[in-house]
MIDOSE-1310 file (N, C-alpha, C; in nm, 2 decimals, decimal comma, always signed):
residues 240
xxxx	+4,59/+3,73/-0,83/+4,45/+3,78/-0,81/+4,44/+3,88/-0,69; +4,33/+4,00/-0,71/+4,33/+4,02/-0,60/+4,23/+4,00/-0,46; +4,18/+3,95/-0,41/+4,07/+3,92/-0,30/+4,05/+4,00/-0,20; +3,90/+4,06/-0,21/+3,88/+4,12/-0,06/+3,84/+4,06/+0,05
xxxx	+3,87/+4,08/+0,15/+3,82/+3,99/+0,25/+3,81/+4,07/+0,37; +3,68/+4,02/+0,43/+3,62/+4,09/+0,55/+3,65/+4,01/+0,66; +3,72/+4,04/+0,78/+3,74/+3,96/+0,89/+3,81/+3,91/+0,87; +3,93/+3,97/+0,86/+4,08/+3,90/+0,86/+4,19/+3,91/+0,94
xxxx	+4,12/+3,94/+1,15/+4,19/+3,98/+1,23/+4,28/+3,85/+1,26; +4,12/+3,79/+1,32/+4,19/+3,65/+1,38/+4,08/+3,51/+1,31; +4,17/+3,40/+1,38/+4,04/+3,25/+1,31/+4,07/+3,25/+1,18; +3,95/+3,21/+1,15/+3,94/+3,20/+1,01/+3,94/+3,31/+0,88
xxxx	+3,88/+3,39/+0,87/+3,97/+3,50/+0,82/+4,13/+3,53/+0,83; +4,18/+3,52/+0,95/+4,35/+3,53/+0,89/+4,38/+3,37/+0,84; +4,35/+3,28/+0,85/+4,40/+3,19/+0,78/+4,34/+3,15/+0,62; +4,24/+3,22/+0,62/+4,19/+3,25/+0,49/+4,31/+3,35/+0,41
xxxx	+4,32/+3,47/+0,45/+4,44/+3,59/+0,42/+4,54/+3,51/+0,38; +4,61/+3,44/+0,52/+4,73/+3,37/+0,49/+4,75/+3,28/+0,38; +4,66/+3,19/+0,31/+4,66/+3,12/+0,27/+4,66/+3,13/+0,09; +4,60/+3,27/+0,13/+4,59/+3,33/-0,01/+4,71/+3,44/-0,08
xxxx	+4,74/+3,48/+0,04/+4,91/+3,54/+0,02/+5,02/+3,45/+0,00; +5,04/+3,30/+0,06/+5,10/+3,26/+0,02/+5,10/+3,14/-0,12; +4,95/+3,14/-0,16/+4,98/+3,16/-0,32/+5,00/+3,26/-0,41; +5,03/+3,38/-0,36/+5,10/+3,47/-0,43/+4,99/+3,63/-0,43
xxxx	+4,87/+3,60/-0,36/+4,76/+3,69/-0,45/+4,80/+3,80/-0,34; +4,71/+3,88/-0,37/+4,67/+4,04/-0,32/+4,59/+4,01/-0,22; +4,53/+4,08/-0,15/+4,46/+4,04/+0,00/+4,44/+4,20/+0,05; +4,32/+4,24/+0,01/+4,27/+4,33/+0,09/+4,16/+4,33/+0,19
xxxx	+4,22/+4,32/+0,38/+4,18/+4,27/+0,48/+4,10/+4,36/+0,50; +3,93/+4,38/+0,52/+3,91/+4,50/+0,56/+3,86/+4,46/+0,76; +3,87/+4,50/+0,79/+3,87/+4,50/+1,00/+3,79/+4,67/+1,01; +3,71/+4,63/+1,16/+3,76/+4,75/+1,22/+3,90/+4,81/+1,31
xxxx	+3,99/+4,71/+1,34/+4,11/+4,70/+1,41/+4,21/+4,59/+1,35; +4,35/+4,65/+1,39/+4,46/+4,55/+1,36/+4,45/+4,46/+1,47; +4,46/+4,31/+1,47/+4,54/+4,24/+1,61/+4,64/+4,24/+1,59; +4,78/+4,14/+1,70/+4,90/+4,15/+1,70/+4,89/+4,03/+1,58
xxxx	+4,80/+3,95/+1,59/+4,82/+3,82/+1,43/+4,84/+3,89/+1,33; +4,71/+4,00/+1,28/+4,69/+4,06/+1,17/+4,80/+4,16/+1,11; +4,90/+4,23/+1,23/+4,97/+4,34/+1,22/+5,13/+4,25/+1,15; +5,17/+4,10/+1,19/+5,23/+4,08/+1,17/+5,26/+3,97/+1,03
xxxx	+5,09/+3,96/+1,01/+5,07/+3,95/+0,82/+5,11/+4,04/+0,75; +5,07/+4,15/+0,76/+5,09/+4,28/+0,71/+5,23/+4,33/+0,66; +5,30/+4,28/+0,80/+5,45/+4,31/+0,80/+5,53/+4,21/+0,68; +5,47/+4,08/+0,70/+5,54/+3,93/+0,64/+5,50/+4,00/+0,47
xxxx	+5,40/+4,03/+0,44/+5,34/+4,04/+0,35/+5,31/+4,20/+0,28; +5,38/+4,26/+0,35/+5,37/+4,43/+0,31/+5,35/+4,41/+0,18; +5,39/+4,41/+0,09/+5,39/+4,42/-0,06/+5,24/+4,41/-0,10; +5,18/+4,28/-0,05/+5,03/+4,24/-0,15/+4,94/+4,27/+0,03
xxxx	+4,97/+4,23/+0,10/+4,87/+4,28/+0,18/+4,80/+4,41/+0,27; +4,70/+4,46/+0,23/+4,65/+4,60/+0,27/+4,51/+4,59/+0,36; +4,57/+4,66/+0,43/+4,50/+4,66/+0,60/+4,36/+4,78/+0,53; +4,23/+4,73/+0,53/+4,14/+4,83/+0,49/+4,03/+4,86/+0,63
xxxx	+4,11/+5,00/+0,71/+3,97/+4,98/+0,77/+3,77/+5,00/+0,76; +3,76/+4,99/+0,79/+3,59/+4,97/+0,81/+3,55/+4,93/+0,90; +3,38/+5,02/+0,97/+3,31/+4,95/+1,03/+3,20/+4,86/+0,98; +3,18/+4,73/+0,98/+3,08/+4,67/+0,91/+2,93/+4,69/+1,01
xxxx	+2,98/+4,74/+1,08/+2,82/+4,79/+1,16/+2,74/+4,90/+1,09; +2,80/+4,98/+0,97/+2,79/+5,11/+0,91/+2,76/+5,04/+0,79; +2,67/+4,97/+0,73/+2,71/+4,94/+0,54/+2,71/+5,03/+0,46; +2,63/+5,16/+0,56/+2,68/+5,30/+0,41/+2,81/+5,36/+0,41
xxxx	+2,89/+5,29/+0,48/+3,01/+5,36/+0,50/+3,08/+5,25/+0,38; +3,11/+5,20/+0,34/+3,18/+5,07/+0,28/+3,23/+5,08/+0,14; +3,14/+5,22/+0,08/+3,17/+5,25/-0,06/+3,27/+5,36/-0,08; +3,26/+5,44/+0,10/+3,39/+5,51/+0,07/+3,48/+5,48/+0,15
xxxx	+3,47/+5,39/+0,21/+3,61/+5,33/+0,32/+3,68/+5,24/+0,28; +3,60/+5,14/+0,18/+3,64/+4,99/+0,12/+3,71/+5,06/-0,05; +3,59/+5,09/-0,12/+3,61/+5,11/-0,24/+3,65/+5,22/-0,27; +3,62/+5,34/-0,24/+3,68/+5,47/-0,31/+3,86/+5,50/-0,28
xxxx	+3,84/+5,46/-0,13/+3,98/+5,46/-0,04/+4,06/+5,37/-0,12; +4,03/+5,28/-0,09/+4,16/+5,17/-0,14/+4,11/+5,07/-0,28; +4,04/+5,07/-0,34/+3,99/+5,01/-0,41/+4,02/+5,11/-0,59; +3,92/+5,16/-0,58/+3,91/+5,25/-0,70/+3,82/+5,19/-0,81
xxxx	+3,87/+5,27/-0,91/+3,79/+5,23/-1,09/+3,92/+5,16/-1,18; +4,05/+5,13/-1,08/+4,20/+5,09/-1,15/+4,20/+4,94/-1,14; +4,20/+4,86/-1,01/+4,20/+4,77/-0,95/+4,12/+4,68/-0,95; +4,17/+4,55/-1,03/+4,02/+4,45/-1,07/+3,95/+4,39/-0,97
xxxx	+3,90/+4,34/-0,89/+3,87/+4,23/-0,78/+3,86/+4,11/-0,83; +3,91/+4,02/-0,80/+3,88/+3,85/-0,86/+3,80/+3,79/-0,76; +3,82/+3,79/-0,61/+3,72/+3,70/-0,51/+3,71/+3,78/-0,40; +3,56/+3,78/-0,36/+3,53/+3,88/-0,27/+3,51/+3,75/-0,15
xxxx	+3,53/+3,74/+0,01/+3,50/+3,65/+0,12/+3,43/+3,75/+0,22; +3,32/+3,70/+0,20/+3,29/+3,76/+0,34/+3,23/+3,68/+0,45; +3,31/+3,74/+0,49/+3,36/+3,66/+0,63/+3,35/+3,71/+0,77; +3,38/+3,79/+0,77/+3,31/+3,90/+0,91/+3,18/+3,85/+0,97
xxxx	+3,16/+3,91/+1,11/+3,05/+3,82/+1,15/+3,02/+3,82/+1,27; +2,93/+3,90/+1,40/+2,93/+3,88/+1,50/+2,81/+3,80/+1,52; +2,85/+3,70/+1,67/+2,72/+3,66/+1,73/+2,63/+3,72/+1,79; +2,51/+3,72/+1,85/+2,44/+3,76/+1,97/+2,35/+3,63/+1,96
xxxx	+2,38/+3,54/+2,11/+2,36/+3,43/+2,17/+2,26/+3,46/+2,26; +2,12/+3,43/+2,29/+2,03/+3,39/+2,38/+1,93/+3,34/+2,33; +1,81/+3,34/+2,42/+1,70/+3,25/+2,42/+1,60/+3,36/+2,34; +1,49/+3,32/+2,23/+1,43/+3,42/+2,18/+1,37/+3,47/+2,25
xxxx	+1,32/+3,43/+2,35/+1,21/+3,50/+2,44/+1,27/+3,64/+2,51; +1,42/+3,64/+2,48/+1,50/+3,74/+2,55/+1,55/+3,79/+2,48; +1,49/+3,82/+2,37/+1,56/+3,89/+2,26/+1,56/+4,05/+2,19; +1,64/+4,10/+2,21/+1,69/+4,21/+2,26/+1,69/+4,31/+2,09
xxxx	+1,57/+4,36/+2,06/+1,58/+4,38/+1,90/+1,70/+4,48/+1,85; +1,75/+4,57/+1,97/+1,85/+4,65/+1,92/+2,00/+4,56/+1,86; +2,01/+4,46/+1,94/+2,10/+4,36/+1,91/+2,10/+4,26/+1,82; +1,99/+4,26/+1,76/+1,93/+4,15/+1,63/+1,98/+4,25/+1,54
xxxx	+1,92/+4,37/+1,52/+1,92/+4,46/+1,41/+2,12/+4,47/+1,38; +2,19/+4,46/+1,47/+2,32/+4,55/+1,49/+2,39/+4,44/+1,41; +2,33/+4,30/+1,44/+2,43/+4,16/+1,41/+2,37/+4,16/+1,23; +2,23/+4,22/+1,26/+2,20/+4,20/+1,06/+2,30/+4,29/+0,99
xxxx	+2,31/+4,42/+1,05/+2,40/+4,48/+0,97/+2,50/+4,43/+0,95; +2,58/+4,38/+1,02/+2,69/+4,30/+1,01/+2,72/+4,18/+0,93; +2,62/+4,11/+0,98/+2,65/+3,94/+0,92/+2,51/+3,93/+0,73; +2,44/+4,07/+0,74/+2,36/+4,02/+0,59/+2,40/+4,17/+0,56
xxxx	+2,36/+4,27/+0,57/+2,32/+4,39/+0,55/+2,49/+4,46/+0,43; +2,55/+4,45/+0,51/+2,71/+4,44/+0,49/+2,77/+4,35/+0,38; +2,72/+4,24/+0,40/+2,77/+4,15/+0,27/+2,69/+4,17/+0,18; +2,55/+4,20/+0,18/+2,49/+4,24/+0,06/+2,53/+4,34/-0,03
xxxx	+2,63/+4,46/+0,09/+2,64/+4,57/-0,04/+2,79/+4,55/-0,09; +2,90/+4,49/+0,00/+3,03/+4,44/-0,07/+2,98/+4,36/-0,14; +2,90/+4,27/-0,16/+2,85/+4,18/-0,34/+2,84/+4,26/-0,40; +2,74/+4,35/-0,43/+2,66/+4,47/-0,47/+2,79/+4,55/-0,52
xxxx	+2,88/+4,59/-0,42/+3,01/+4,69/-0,53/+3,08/+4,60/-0,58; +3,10/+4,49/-0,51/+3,19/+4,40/-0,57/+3,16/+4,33/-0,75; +3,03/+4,29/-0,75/+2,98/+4,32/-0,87/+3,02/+4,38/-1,00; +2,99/+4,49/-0,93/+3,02/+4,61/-1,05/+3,17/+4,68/-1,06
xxxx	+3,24/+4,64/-0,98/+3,40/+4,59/-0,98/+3,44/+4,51/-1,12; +3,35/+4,36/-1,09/+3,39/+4,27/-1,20/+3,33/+4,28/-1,36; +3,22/+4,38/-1,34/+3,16/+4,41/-1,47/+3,23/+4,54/-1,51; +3,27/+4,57/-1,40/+3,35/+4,71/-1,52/+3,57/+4,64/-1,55
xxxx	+3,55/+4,54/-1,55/+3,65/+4,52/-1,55/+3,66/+4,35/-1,64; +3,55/+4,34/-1,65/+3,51/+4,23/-1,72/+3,59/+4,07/-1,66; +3,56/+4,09/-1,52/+3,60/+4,02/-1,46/+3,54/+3,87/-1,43; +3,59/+3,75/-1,43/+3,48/+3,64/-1,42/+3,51/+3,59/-1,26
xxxx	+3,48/+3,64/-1,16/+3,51/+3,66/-1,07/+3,44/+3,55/-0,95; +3,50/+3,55/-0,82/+3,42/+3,44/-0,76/+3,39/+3,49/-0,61; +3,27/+3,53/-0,57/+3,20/+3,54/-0,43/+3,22/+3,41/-0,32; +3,25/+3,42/-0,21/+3,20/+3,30/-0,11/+3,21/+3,37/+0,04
xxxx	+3,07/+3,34/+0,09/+3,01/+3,36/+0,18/+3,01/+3,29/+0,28; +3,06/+3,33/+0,43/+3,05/+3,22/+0,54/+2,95/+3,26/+0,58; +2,88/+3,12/+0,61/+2,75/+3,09/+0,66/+2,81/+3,00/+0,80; +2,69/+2,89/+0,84/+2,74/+2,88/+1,00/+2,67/+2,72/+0,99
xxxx	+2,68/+2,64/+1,06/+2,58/+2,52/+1,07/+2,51/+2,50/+1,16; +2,52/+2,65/+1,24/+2,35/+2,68/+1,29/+2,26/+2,68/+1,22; +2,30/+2,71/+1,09/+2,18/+2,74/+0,94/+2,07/+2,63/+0,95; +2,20/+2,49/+0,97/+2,12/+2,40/+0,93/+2,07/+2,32/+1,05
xxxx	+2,15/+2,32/+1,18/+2,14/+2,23/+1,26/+2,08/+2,33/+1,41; +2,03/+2,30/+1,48/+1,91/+2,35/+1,54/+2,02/+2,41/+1,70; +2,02/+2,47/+1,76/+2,16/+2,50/+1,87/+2,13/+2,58/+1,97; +2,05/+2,57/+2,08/+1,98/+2,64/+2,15/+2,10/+2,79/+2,19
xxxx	+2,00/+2,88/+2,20/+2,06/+3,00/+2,19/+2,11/+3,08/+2,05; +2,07/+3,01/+1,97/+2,16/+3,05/+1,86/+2,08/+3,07/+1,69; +1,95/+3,06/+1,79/+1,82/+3,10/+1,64/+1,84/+3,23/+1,58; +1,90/+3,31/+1,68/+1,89/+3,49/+1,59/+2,00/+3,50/+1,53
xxxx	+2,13/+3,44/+1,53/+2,24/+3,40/+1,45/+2,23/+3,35/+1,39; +2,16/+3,23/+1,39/+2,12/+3,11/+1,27/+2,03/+3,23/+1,14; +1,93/+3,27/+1,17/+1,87/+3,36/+1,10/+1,97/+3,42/+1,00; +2,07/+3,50/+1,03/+2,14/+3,59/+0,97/+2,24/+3,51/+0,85
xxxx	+2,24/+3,39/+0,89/+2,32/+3,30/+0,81/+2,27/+3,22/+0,72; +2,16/+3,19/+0,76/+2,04/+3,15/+0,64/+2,01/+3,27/+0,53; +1,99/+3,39/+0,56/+1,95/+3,47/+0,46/+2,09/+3,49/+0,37; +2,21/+3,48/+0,47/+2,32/+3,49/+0,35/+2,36/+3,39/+0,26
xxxx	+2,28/+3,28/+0,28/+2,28/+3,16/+0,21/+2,18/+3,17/+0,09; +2,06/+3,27/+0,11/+1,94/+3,27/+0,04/+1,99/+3,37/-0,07; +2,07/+3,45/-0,01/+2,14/+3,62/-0,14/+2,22/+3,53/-0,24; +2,31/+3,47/-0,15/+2,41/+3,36/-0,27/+2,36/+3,32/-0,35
xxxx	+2,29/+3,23/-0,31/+2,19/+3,16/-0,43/+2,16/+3,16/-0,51; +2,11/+3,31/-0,52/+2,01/+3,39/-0,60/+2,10/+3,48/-0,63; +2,22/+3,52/-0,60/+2,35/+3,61/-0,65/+2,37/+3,52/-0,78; +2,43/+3,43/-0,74/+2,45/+3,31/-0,88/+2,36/+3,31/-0,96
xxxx	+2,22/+3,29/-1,00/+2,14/+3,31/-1,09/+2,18/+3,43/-1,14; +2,15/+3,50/-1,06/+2,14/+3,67/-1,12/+2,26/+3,70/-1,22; +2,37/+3,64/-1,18/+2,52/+3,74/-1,27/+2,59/+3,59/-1,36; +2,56/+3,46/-1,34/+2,65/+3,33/-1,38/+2,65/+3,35/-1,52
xxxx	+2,54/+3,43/-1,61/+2,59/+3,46/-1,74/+2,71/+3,53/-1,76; +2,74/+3,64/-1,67/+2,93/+3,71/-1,65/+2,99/+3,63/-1,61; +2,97/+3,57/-1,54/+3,06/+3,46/-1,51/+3,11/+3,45/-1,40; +3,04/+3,52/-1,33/+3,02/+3,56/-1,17/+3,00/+3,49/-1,09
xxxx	+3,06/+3,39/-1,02/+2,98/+3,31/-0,89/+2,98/+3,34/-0,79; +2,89/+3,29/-0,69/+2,88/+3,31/-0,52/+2,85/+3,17/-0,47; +2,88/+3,14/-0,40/+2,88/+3,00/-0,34/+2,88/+3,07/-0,16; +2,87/+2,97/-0,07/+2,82/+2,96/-0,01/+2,96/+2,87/+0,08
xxxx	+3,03/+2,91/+0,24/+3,10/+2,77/+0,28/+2,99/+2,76/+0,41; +3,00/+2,61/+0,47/+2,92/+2,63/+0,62/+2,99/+2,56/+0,71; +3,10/+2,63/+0,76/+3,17/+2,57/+0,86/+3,11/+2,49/+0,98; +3,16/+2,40/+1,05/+3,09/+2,37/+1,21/+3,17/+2,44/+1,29
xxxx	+3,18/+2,36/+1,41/+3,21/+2,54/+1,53/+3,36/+2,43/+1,51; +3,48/+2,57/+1,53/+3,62/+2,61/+1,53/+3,61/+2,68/+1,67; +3,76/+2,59/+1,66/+3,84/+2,70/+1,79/+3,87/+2,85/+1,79; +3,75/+2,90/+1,75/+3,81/+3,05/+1,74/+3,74/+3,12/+1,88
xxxx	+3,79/+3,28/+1,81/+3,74/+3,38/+1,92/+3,58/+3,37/+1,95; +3,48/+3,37/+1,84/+3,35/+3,34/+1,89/+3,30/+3,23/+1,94; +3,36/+3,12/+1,92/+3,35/+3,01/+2,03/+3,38/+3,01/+2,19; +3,47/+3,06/+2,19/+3,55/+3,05/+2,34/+3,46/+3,08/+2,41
xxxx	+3,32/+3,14/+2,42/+3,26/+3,20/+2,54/+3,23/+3,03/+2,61; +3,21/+2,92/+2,48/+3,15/+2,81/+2,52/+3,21/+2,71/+2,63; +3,13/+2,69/+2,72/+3,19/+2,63/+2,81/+3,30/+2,47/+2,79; +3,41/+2,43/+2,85/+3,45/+2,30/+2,79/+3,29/+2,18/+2,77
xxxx	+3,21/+2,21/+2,88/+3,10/+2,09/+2,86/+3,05/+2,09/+2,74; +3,00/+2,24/+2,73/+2,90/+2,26/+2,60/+2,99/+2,22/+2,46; +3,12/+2,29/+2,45/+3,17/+2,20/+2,37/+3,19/+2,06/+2,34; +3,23/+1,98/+2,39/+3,20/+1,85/+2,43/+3,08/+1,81/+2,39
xxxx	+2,99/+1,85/+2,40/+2,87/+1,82/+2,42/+2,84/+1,86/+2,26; +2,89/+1,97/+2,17/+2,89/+1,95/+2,05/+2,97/+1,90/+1,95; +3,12/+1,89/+1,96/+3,21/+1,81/+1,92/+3,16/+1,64/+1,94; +3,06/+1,61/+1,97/+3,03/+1,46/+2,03/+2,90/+1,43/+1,94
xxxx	+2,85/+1,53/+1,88/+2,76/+1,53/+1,77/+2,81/+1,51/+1,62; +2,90/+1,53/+1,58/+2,96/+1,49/+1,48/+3,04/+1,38/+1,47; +3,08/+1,35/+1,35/+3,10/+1,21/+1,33/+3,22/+1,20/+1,33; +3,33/+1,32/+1,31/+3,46/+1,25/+1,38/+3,50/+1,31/+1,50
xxxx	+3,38/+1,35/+1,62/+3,41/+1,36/+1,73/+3,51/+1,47/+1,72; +3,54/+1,55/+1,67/+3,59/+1,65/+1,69/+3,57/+1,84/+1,64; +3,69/+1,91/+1,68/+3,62/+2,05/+1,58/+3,67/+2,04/+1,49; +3,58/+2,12/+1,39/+3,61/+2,19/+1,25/+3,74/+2,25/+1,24
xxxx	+3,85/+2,18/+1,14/+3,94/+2,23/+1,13/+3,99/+2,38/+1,09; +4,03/+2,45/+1,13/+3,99/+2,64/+1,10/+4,08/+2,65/+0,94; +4,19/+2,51/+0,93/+4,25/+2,54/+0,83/+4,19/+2,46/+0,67; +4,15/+2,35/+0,77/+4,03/+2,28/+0,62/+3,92/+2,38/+0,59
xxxx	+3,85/+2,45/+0,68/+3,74/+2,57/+0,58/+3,83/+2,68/+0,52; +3,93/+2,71/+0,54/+3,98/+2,81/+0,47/+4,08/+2,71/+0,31; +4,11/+2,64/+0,34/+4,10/+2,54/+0,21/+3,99/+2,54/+0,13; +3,89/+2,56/+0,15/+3,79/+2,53/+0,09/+3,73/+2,68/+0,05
xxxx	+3,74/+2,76/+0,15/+3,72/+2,91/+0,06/+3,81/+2,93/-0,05; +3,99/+2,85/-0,06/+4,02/+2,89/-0,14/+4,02/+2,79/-0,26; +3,97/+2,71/-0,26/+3,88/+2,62/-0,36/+3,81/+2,72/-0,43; +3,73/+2,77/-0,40/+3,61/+2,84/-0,45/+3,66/+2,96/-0,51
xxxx	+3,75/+3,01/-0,46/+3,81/+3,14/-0,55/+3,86/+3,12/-0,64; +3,95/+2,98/-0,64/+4,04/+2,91/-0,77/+3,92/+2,87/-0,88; +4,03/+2,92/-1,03/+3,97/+2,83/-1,12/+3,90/+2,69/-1,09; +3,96/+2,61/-1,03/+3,99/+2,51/-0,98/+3,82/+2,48/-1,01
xxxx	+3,71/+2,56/-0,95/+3,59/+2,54/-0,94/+3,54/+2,61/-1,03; +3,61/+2,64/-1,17/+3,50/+2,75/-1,25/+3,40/+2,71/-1,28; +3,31/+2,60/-1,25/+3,19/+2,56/-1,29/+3,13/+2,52/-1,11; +3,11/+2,55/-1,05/+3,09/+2,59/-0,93/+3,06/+2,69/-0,87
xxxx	+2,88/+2,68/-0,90/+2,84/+2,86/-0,84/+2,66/+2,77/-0,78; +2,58/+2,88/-0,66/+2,52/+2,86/-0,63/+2,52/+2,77/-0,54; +2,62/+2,69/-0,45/+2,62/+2,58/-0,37/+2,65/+2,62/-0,23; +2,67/+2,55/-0,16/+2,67/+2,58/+0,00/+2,76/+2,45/+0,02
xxxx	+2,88/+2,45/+0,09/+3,01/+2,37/+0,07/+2,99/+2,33/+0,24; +2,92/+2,23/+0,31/+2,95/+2,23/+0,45/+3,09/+2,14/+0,52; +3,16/+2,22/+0,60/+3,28/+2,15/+0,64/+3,25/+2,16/+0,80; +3,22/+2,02/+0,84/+3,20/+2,07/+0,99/+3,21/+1,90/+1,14
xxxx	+3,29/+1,83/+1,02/+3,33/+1,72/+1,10/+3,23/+1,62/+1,07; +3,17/+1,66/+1,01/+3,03/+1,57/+1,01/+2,94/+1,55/+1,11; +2,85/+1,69/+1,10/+2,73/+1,71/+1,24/+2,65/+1,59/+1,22; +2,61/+1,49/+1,31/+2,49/+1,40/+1,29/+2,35/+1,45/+1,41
């Protein structure tokens, strides 16, 4: 198969990548930058894996940096992940509209139009193909500082949804994962307390394993789930 996938420097995105290269598939990473993790997928995996850059802060850029560039009218897509995703963290009252707008591009704006080409990828290629979108369990669970993030994650839950209606007669799905907080790069600003203090909300007292949600994205791309469209998959320790 081949999968595109947005945010495949570090975290969950490269263990997403990795996971799917080493069942054999294709893996086109799109980033704005290589890290030293990402550069040395690349190397392990030269053959199926292709470094696509893009800025996802630009969504009109994406049809000729993603698709024209490296994609084409030759190359089927089977599962699109988007996964990319910045935060901007504060209090609404302090809310800074240039920095709302910048994170929509990124975390809705962006994935709407990689669905949107991705789409018409699988219909010109009569592909029965599978979407999944990270969302966040701010979506669902309430996280001071983190309403204008939460926002952006809810509407990409709301496009899925309604992605799946729209195309499940092709045979198209979009699903939906909602991780809880990982030890990744957008965590770390959080203080040990605050962690703690969220890890202690869930029910096995700990974090979201970064390699059980990328198990589960590749659930969703697999046959494995071909009756599996429209849902929202949350993996997150069990928030109580």
């Amino acid at each position: 198969m081949n999968i595109l996938l947005t945010g495949g420097s570090r975290g969950l995105g490269l263990a997403i990548a990795q996971q799917q290269l080493e069942l054999g598939n294709s893996v086109f990473i799109v980033n704005r930058s290589v890290s030293s993790e990402l550069k040395e997928l690349l190397r392990q995996y030269k053959e199926r894996a292709v470094f696509v850059e893009c800025d996802l802060t630009k969504p009109d850029s994406i049809k000729d940096s993603v698709f024209a560039r490296h994609i084409g009218n030759t190359v089927p897509i089977h599962g699109l992940v988007n996964n990319a995703a910045i935060s901007y963290d504060d209090l609404v009252t302090n809310m800074d509209p240039e920095l709302v707008a910048s994170m929509f591009q990124v975390n809705v704006y962006s994935p709407m139009v990689l669905a949107k080409l991705t789409i018409r990828n699988m219909l010109l290629h009569q592909t029965a193909g599978s979407m999944v979108h990270c969302s966040s369990i701010c979506s669902r669970k309430g996280y001071k500082g983190l309403a204008m993030y939460a926002a952006t994650k809810g509407a990409l839950e709301a496009f899925s949804v309604n992605v799946a209606r729209e195309w499940g007669t092709k045979g198209i799905r979009s699903n939906c994962v909602v991780p809880g907080f990982m030890k990744t790069s957008m965590s770390s600003t959080l203080s040990d307390a605050d962690r703690d203090k969220i890890f202690s909300r869930t029910a096995l007292r700990s974090a979201t394993s970064i390699q059980s949600v990328a198990s589960t994205v590749g659930f969703l791309l697999s046959d494995a789930s071909c009756s599996v469209t429209g849902q929202a998959f949350v993996v997150d320790s069990g928030t109580i």
